[in-house]
N, C-alpha and C positions, 0 to 999 in steps of 0.2 A: 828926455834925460840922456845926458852922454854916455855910453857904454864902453865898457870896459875889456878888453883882448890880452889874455896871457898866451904870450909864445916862449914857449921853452922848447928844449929840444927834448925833455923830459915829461911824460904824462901828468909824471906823480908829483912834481914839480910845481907843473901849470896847476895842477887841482890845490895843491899845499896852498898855493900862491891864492888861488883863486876863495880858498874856504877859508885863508885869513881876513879877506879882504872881505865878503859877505858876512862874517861877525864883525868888522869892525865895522860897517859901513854899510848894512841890508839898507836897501831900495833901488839901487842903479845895479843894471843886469851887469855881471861880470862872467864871462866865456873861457874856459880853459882849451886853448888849441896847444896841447903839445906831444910830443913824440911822434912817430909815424901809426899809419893803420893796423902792421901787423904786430905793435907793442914796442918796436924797437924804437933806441935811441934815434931822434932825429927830428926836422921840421919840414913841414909839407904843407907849400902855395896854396892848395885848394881846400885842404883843412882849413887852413889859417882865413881865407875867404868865405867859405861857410861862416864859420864864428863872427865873421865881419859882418855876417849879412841879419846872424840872430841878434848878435848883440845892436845893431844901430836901431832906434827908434825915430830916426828922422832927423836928431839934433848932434849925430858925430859917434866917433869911436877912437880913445887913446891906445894904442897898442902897446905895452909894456911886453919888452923882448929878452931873451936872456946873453945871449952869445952872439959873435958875429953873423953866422949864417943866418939867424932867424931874423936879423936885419931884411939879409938879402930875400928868405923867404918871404918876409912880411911886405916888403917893395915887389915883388910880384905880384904880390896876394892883391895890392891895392892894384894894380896892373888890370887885376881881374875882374874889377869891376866895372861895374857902368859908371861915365865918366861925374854924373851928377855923385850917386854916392861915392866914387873916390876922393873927391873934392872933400869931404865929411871924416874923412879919417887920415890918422897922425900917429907915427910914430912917436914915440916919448923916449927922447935922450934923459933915461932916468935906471935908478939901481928895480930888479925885476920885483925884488918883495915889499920894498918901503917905496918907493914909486907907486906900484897898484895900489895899496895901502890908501895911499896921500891922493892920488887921484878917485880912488873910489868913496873916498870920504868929501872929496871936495864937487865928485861928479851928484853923488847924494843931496845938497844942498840944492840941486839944480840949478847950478852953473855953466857958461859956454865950454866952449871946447878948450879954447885959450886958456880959459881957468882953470879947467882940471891939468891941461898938459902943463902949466904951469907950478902946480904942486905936485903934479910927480916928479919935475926936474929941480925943483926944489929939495926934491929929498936926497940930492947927491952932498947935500951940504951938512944933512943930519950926523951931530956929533955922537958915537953910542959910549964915550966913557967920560 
């Protein structure tokens, strides 16, 4: 099943992000990497790699990102890998809370990579009024 990476530059963030997405959506693991180790505000490659490495089970990993740098953090992160598992993980050009949402509801059905990254990029089109 495709797994799920929140990068915030925030903990409480990533975690918020990540416990909406486990109620809506329990079955596909979702990983909170966000803020730095000493609690502060920020994003860090080797965290965000770690989570990469819990969260994949073989069939891929969406990254849902909040802000520019955790872009850049997360294009490390997969730097950091071995090149087979790199190949297996995707950024998702998608909003950080309704993207995991949509992808963790779509990675639950067990669906490929394509298809999850596909419904979190879909949720930049989610009308809320």
């Amino acid at each position: 099943m495709v797994g799920i990476v929140v990068v915030s530059h925030s903990a409480r963030v990533a975690e918020g992000v990540k416990e909406l997405a486990d109620q809506m959506a329990g079955g596909c693991k979702v990983i909170a990497a966000g803020g730095l180790e000493d609690g502060s505000i920020g994003t860090d490659a080797v965290r965000i790699a770690e989570a990469i490495r819990e969260a994949d089970s073989g069939d891929g990993v969406a990254l849902m990102v909040d802000l520019g740098s955790a872009v850049l953090s997360s294009s490390l992160a997969i730097e950091l890998l071995g090149r087979a598992q790199a190949e297996r993980v995707r950024i998702a050009d998608a909003p950080i809370l309704e993207g995991a949402i949509c992808a963790a509801v779509q990675a639950s059905t067990g669906d490929k990579l394509d298809s999850v990254l596909n419904a979190a990029e879909e949720a930049r089109g989610i009308s809320k009024l």
